[in-house]
N, CA and C atoms as an extended XYZ file, in Angstrom:
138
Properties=species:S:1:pos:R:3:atomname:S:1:resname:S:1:resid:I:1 pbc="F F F"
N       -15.621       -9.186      -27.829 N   UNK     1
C       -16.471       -8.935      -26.679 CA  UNK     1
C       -15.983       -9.659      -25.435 C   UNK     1
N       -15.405      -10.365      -25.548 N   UNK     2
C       -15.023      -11.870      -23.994 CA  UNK     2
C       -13.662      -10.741      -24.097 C   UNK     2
N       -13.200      -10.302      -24.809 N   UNK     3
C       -11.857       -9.408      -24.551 CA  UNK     3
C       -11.914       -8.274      -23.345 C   UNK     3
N       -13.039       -7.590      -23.760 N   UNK     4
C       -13.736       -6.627      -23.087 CA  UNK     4
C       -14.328       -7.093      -22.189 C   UNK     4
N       -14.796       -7.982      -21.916 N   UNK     5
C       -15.456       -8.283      -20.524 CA  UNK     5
C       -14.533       -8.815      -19.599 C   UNK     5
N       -13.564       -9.300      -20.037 N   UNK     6
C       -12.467       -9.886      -19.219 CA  UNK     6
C       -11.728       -8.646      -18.596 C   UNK     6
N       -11.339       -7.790      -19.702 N   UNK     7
C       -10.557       -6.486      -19.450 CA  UNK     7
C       -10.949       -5.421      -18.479 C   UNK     7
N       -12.381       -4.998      -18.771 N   UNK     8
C       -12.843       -3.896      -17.931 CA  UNK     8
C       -12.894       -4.265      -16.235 C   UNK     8
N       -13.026       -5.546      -15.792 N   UNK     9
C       -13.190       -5.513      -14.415 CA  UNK     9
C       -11.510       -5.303      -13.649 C   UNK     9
N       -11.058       -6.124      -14.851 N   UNK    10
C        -9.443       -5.822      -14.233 CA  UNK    10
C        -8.959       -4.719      -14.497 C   UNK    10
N        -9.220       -3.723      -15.174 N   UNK    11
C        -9.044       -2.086      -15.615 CA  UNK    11
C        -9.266       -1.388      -14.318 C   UNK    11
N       -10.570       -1.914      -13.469 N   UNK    12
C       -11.571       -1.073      -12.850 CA  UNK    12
C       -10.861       -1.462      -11.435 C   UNK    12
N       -10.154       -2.936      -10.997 N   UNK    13
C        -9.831       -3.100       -9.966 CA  UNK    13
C        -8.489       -2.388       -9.878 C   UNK    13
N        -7.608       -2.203      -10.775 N   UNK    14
C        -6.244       -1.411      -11.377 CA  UNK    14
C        -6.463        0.037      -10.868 C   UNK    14
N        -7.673        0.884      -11.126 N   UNK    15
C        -7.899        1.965      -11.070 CA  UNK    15
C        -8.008        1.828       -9.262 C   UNK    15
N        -9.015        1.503       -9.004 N   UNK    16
C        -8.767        1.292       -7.310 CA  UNK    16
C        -8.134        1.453       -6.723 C   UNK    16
N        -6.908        0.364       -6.972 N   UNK    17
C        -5.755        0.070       -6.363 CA  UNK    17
C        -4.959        1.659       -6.236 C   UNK    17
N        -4.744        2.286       -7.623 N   UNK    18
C        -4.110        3.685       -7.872 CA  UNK    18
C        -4.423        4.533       -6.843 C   UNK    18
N        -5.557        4.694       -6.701 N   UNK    19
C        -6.350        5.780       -5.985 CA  UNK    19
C        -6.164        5.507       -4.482 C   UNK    19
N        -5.981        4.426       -4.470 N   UNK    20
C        -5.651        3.692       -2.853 CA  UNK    20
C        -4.184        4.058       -2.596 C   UNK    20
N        -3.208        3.918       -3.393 N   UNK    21
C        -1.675        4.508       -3.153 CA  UNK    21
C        -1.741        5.892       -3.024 C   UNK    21
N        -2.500        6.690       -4.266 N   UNK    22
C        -2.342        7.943       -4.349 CA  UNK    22
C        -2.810        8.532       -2.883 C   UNK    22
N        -3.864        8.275       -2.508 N   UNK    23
C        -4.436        8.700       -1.232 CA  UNK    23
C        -3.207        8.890       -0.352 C   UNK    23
N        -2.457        7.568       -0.400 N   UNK    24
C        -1.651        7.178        1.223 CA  UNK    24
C        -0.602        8.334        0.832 C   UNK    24
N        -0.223        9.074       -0.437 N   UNK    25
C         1.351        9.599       -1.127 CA  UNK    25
C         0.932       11.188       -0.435 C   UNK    25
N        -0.885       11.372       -1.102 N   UNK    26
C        -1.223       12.900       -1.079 CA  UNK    26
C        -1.730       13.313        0.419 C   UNK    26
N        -2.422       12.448        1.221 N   UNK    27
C        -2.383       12.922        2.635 CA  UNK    27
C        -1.546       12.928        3.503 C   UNK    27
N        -1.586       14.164        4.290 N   UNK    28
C        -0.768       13.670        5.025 CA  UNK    28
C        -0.734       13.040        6.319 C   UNK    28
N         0.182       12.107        7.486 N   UNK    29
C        -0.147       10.999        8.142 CA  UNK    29
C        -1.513       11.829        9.331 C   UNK    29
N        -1.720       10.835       10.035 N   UNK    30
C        -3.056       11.239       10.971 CA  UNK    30
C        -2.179       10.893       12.090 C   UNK    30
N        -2.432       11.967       13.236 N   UNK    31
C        -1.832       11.361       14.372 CA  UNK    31
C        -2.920       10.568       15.179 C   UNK    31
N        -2.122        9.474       16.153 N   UNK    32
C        -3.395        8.815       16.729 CA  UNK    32
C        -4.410        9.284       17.752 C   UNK    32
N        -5.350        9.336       18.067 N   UNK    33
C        -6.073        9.692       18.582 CA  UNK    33
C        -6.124        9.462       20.132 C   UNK    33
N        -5.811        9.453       21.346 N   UNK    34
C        -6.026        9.052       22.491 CA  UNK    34
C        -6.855        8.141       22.616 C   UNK    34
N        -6.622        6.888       22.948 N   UNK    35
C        -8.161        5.642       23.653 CA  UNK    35
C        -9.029        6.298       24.552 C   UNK    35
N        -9.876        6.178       24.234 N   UNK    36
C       -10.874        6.576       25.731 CA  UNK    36
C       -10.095        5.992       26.974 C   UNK    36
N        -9.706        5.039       27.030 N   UNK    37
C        -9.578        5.234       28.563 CA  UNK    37
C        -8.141        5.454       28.888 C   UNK    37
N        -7.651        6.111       27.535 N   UNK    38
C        -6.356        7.000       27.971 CA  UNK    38
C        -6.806        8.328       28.601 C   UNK    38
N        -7.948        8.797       28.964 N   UNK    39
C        -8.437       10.544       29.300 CA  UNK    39
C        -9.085       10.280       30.575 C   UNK    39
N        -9.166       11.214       31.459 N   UNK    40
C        -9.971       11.274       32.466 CA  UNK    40
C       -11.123       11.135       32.445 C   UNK    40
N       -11.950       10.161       33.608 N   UNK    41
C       -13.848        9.906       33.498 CA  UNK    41
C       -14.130       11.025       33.255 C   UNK    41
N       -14.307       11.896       33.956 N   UNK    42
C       -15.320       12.884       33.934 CA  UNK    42
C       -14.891       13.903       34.542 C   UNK    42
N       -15.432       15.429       34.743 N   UNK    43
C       -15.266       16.761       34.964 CA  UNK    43
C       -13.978       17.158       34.625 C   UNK    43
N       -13.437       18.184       35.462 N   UNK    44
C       -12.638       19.198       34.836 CA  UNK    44
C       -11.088       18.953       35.556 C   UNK    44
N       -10.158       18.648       34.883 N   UNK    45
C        -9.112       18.134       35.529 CA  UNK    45
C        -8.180       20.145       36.407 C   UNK    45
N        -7.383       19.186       37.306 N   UNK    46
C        -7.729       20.585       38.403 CA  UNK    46
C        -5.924       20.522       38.176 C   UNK    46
């Protein structure tokens, strides 16, 4: 039982970790988004 209780949290943080690589392998990158105060205040650029 102390085998198993020791084991499963480190199993569970292991699994995490996976899913955290796999994510970064299977999406693909995000481009960045403009800052707000990279864009014009307001209305309609002419």
């Amino acid at each position: 039982m102390v085998v198993l209780a020791l084991l499963v949290p480190s199993l569970m943080l292991g699994v995490i970790l996976m899913l955290g690589r796999y994510e970064d392998f299977v999406l693909p990158p995000h481009e960045a988004e403009p800052e707000p105060g990279d864009r014009p205040a307001g209305g309609l650029s002419r």
